[in-house]
C-alpha positions, 0 to 999 in steps of 0.5 A: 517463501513464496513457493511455499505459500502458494504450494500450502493452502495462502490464498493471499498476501498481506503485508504491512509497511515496514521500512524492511520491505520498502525497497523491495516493493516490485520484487515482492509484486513480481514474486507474488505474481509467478506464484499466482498470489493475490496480494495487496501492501499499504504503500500505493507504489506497490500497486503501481510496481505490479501488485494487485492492491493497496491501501494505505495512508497517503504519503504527500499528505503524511509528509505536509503533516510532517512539515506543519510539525517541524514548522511549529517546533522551529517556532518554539512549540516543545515537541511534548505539547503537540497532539499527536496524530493519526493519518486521515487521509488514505489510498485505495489503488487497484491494479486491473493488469495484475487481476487479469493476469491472476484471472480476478474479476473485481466487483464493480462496487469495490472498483468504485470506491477505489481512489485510482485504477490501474488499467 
């Protein structure tokens, strides 16, 4: 697929969080890369594991959220009456060592609003 795509006319990969692709996030990372494909998930390992960029909500906060939800339904709140939520809290994570080797440059207005660099 990967061969595929950077033989075709994909100038990049965009992926969403599934449960599916998870446990694959260095070999999706790894694959991009020796296709020379720019790509970027929403989870922050996946910069972490080689990919170039992510954004995405933050897990550690998703997680508390989680929590304050189990805590309120042990207290006896019925599942049904609590608001539902959306995540407010996201990630940016830009990986310099992967945009090197692609022969990226990223602007320096984009690096700013990045929440961590990958140098």
């Amino acid at each position: 697929m990967f061969r595929e795509a950077a033989k075709g006319r994909v100038t990049a990969l965009v992926a969403a969080r599934n449960n599916v692709l998870a446990p694959h996030t260095k070999k999706i990372a790894e694959l991009a890369m020796q296709n020379r494909l720019p790509s970027m998930l929403e989870r922050s390992d996946y910069a972490e594991a080689g990919g170039l960029m992510s954004y995405g909500a933050n897990d550690a906060e998703q997680f508390r959220r989680a929590a304050y939800y189990v805590d309120k339904i042990l207290k006896g709140a019925k599942p049904a009456e609590l608001p539902v939520e959306r995540p407010t809290k996201f990630e940016f994570v830009i990986n310099l060592k992967t945009a090197k080797a692609l022969n990226l440059t990223i602007p320096q207005s984009v690096l700013f609003r990045a929440d961590k660099v990958i140098k």
